[in-house]
ZALOMI-271825 format. One record per residue (C-alpha): x, y, z; residue number from 0. Coordinates in steps of 0.02 Angstrom, whole numbers. Example, Ala and Ser with C-alpha at 12.3 -4.5 7.8 and 13.67 -1.06 7.14 Angstrom:
2
[pt [615 -225 390] 0]
[pt [684 -53 357] 1]
END
This chain:
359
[pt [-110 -1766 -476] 0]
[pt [-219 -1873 -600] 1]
[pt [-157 -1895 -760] 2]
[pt [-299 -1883 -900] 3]
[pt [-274 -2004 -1011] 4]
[pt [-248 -1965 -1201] 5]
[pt [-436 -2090 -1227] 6]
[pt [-521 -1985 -1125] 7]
[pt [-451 -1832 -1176] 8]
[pt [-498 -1876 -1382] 9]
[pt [-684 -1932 -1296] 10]
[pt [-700 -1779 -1251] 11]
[pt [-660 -1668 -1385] 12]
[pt [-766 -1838 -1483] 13]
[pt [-929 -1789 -1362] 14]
[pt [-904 -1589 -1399] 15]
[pt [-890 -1619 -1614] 16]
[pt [-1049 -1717 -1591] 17]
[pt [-1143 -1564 -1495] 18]
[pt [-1072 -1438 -1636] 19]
[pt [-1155 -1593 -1792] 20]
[pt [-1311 -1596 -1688] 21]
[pt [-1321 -1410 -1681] 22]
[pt [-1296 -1329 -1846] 23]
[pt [-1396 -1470 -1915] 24]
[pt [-1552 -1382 -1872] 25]
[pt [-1670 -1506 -1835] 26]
[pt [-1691 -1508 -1637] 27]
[pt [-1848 -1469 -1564] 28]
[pt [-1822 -1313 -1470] 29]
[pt [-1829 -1378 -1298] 30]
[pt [-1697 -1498 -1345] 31]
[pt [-1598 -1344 -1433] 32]
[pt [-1572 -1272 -1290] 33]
[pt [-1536 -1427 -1183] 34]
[pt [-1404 -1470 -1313] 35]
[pt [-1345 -1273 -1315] 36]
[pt [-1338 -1276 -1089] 37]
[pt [-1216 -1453 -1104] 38]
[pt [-1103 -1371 -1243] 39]
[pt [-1078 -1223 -1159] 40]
[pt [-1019 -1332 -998] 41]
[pt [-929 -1440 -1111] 42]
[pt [-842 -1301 -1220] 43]
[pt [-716 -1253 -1084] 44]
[pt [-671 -1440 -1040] 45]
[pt [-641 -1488 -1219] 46]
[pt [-518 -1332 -1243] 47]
[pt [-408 -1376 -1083] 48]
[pt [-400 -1543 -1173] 49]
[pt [-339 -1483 -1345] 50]
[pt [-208 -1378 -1272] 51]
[pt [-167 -1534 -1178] 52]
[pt [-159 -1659 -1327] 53]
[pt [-65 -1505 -1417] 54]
[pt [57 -1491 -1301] 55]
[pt [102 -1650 -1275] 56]
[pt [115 -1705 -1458] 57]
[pt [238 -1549 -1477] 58]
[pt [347 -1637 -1357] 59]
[pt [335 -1806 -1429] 60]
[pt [385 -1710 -1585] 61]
[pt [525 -1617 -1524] 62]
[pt [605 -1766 -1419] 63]
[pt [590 -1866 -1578] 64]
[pt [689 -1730 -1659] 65]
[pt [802 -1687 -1526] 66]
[pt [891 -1869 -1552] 67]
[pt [875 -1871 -1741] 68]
[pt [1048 -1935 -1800] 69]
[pt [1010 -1858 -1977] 70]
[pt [967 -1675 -1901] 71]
[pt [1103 -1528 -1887] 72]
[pt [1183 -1525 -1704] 73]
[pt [1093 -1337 -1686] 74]
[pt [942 -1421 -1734] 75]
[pt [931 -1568 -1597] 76]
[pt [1011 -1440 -1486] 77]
[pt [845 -1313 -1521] 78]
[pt [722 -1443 -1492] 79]
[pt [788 -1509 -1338] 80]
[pt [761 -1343 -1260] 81]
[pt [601 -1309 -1326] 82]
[pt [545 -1490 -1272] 83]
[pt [604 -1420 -1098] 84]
[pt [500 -1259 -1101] 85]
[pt [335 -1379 -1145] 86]
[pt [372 -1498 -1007] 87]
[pt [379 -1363 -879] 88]
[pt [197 -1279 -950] 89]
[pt [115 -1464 -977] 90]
[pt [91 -1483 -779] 91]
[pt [-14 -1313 -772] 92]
[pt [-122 -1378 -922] 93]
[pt [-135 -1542 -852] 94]
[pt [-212 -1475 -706] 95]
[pt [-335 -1364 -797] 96]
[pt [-386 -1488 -855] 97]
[pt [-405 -1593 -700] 98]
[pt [-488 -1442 -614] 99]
[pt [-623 -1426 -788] 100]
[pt [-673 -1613 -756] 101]
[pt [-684 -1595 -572] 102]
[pt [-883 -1653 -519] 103]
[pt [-953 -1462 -515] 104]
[pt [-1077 -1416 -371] 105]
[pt [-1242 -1414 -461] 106]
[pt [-1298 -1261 -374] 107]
[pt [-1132 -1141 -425] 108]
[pt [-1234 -1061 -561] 109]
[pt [-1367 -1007 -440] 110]
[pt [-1416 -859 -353] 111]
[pt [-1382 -852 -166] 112]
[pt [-1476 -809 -22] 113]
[pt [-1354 -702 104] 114]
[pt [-1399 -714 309] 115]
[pt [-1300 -605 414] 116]
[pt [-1320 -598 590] 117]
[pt [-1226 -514 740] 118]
[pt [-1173 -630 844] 119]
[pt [-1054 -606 1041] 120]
[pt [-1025 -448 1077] 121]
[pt [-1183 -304 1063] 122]
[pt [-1204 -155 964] 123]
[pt [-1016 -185 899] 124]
[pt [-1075 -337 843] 125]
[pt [-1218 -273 744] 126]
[pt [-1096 -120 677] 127]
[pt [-1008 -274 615] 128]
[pt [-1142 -357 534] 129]
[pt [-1177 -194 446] 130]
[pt [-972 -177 379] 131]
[pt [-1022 -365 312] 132]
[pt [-1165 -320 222] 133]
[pt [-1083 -160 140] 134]
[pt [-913 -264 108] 135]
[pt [-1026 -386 0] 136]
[pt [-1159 -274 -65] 137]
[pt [-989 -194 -158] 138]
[pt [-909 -342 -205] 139]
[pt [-1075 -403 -290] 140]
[pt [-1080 -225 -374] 141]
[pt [-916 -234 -432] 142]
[pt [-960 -393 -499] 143]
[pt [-1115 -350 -604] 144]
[pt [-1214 -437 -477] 145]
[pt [-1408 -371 -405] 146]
[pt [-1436 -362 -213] 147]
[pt [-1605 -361 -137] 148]
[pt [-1636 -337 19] 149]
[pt [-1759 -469 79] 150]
[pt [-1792 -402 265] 151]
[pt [-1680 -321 387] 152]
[pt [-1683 -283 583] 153]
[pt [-1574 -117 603] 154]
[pt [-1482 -92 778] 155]
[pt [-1512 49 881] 156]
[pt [-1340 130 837] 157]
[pt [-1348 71 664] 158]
[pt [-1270 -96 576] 159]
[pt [-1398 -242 604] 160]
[pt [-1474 -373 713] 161]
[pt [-1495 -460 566] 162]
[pt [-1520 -453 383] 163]
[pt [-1560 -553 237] 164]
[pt [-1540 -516 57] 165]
[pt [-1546 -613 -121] 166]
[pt [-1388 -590 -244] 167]
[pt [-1405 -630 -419] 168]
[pt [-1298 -632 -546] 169]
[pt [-1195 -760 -663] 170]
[pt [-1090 -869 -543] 171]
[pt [-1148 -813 -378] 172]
[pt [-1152 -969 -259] 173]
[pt [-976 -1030 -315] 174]
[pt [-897 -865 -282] 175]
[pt [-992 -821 -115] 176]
[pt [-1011 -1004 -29] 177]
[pt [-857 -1022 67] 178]
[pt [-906 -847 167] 179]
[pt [-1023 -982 273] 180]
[pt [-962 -976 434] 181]
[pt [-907 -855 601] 182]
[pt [-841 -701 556] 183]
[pt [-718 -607 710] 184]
[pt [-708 -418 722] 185]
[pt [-558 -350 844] 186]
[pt [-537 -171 849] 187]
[pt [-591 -20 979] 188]
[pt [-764 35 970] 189]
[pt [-819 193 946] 190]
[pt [-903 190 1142] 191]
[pt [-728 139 1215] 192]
[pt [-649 279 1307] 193]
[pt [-501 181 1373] 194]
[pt [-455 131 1209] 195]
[pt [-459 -62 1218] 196]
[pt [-485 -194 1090] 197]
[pt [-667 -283 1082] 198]
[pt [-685 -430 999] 199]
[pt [-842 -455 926] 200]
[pt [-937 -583 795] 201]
[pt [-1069 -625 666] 202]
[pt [-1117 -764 575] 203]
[pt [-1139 -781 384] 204]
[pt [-1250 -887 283] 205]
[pt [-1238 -907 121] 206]
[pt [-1379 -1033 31] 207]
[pt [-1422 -1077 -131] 208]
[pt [-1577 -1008 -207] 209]
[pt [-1719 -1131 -243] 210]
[pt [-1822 -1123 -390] 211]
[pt [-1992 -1182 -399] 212]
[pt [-1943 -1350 -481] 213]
[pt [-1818 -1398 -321] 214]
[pt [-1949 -1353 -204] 215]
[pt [-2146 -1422 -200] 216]
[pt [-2232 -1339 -54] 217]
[pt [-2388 -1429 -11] 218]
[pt [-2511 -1298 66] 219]
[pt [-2568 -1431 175] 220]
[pt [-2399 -1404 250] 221]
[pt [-2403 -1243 288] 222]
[pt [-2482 -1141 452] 223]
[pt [-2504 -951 379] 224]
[pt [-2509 -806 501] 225]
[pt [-2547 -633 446] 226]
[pt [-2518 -503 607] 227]
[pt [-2490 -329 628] 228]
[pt [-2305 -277 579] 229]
[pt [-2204 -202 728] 230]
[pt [-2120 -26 676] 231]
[pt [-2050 110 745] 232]
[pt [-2199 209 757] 233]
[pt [-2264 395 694] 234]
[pt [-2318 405 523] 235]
[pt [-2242 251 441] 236]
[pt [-2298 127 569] 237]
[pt [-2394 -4 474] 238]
[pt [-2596 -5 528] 239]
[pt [-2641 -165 417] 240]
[pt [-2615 -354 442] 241]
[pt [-2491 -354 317] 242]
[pt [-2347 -461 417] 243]
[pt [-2314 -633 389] 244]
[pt [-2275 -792 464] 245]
[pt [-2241 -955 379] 246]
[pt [-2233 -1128 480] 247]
[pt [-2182 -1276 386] 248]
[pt [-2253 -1413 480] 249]
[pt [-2152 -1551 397] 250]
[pt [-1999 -1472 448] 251]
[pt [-2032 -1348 574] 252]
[pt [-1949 -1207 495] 253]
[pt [-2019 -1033 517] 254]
[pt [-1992 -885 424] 255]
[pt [-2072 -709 455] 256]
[pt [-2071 -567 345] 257]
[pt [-2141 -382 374] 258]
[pt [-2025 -273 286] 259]
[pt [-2152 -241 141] 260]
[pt [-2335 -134 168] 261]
[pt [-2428 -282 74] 262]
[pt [-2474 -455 137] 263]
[pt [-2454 -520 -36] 264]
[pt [-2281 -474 -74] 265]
[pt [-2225 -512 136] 266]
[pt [-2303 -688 80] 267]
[pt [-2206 -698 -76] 268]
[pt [-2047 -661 -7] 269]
[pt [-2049 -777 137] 270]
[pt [-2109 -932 30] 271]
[pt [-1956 -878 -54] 272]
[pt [-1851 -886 100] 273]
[pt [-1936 -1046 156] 274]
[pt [-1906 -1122 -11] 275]
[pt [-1698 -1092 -27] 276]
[pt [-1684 -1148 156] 277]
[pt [-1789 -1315 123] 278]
[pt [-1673 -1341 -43] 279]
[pt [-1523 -1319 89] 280]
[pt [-1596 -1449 209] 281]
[pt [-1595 -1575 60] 282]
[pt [-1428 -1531 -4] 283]
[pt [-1339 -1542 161] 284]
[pt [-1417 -1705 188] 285]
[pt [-1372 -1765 23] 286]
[pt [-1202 -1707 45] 287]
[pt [-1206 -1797 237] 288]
[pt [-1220 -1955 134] 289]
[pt [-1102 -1940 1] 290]
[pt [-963 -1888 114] 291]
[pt [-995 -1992 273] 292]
[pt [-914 -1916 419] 293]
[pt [-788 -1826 292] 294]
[pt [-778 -1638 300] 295]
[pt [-678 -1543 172] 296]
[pt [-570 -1395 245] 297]
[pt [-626 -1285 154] 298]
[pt [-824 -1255 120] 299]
[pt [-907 -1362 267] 300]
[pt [-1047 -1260 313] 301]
[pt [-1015 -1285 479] 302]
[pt [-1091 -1111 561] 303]
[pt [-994 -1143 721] 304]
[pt [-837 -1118 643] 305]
[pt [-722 -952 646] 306]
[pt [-665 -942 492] 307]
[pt [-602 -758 466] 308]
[pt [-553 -636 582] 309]
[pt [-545 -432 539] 310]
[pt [-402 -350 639] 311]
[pt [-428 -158 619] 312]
[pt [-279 -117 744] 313]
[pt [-148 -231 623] 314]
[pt [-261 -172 454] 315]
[pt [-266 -387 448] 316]
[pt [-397 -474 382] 317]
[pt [-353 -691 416] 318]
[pt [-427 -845 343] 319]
[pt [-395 -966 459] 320]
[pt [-452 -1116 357] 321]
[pt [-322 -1092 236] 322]
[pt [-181 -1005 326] 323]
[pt [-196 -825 242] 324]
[pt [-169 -678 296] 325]
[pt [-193 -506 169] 326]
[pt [-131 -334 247] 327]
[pt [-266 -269 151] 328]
[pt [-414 -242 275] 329]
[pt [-483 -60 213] 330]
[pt [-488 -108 23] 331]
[pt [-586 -305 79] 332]
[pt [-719 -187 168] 333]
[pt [-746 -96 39] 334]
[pt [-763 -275 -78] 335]
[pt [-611 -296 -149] 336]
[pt [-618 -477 -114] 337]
[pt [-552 -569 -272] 338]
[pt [-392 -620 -212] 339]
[pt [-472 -686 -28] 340]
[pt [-590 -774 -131] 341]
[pt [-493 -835 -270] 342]
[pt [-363 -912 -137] 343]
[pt [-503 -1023 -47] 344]
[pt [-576 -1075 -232] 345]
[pt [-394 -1134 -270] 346]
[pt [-380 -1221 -103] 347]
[pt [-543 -1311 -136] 348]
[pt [-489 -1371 -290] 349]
[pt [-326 -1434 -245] 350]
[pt [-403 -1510 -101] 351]
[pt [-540 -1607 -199] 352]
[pt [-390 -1660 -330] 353]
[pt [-294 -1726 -189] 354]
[pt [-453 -1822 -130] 355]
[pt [-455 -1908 -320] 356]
[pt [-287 -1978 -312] 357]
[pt [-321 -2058 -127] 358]
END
């Protein structure tokens, strides 16, 4: 593991007194307030894992010192020796805080996050599936304080869904939800199976930053707008206006369509919306394409055609096969307790990308 180096480590805490001085003395324009106010609160965290580090390892350079002290009682050297022992065996943990804190952060981990689910192999178990999927993250982001909104939604015929897309927003959202990118595996006996064997079914997860209007600019130019009659189920609610929506980007050719909503104006909104997070996806995956070269991390890739979990009902196993885990914990993940799944491929990542800085 990198070793931070006790000049960085005082340039640090150096950079953060600055922020405080510039702060309190009350003189900023407000735009550059809050600038100043953003950076410090990124900068905060970093500088503490730094101070504990400096702390701890001038309490060791202290204690040593003492422990050999020709002059001090034979109890005393004895006491410090041992205490210098404890320290050395916590310093590793804050060293890698530390490392972890100064790690390049993904720009867009703050963000709110556009969530695709779609069934995938294997028919109305599949879209059953894509319906558990939906409900297991609609709770975890719940639990979590976060908001859900369903952006549009194509409901099977025995319930679950075709597909559905919603936005979740909340403090933290993308860094917490974007390793769920990927093919998720369902094994278990359907409901329709009299014989009592095991299907195997699948969806597919997307998970996508959210773009705001500064990552974006639409030219009009660019787009092809057509307004249609939404398709429904009939009787009362079917929808007698051209209030559905679909948005070509010619540039690109990506296509969105949205009908969920009785207006035209909000059906447009929400698909400019759609079209606009997808775009700022295009652009990050090829900026990523070119910082990494033909390097893919294990964890995190993006790469749809992987499987990345598979839910075993019969076993009660839910496996991440990207990192090698396996939690007997299936009912209580459906129902969005998904910290420790999560937390396990956020530590992976990181120990991963610190590996990659010592190469």
């Amino acid at each position: 593991m990198t070793v931070i180096s006790a000049e960085r480590i005082a340039a640090i805490e150096a950079r953060r007194d600055e922020m405080q001085a510039a702060m309190a003395r009350g003189d900023l324009p407000p735009d550059k307030f809050v600038a100043l106010s953003k950076d410090y609160a990124e900068l905060e965290p970093v500088a503490a894992a730094a101070a504990e580090v400096r702390r701890l390892r001038a309490e060791v350079d202290v204690l040593l010192a003492l422990a050999v002290d020709e002059d001090a009682e034979a109890e005393i050297r004895a006491m410090a020796a041992e205490e210098a022992e404890h320290i050395r065996a916590v310093l590793p943990d804050a060293e890698r805080a530390l490392a972890v804190a100064l790690l390049p952060r993904d720009a867009a981990d703050e963000r709110a996050a556009m969530l695709e689910i779609r069934a995938g192999t294997g028919g109305d178990e599949a879209a059953l599936f894509a319906g558990d999927l939906f409900r297991m993250y609609s709770r975890y982001a719940e639990d979590r304080g976060w908001r859900v909104e369903l952006i549009s939604a194509s409901p099977a015929d025995i319930g679950g869904y075709k597909e559905v897309v919603a936005s979740v927003t909340g403090k933290g959202v993308f860094a917490r939800l974007k390793f769920e990118s990927g093919v998720h595996r369902v094994q278990r006996v359907p409901a329709t199976e009299s014989g009592g064997r095991i299907h195997t079914s699948a969806a597919t997860v997307a998970v996508l930053p959210e773009a705001e209007d500064v990552d974006v600019q639409i030219d009009e130019k660019d787009l092809r707008i057509d307004v249609y009659r939404s398709s429904g189920p009939g009787g009362q609610s079917v929808n007698t206006t051209d209030s559905a929506v679909r948005i070509t980007h010619l540039p690109s050719g990506l296509v969105v369509i949205q009908q969920d909503e009785k207006s035209q104006h909000k059906n447009k909104a929400k698909a400019l919306k759609v079209l606009r997070t997808r775009l700022y996806e295009l652009e990050r995956a090829r900026l990523d394409s070119e910082r990494a070269g033909a390097r893919k991390s294990m964890v995190g890739s993006g790469d749809r055609s992987e499987r990345i979990r598979t839910y075993n009902f019969p076993q009660g196993r839910v496996t991440d096969h990207r990192i090698g885990l396996t939690l007997h914990r299936l009912p209580e993940i459906l129902e969005g307790q998904m910290d420790e799944l999560i937390g396990a491929l956020i530590a992976e990542d990181e120990a991963s990308r610190l590996a990659n800085l010592d190469d």
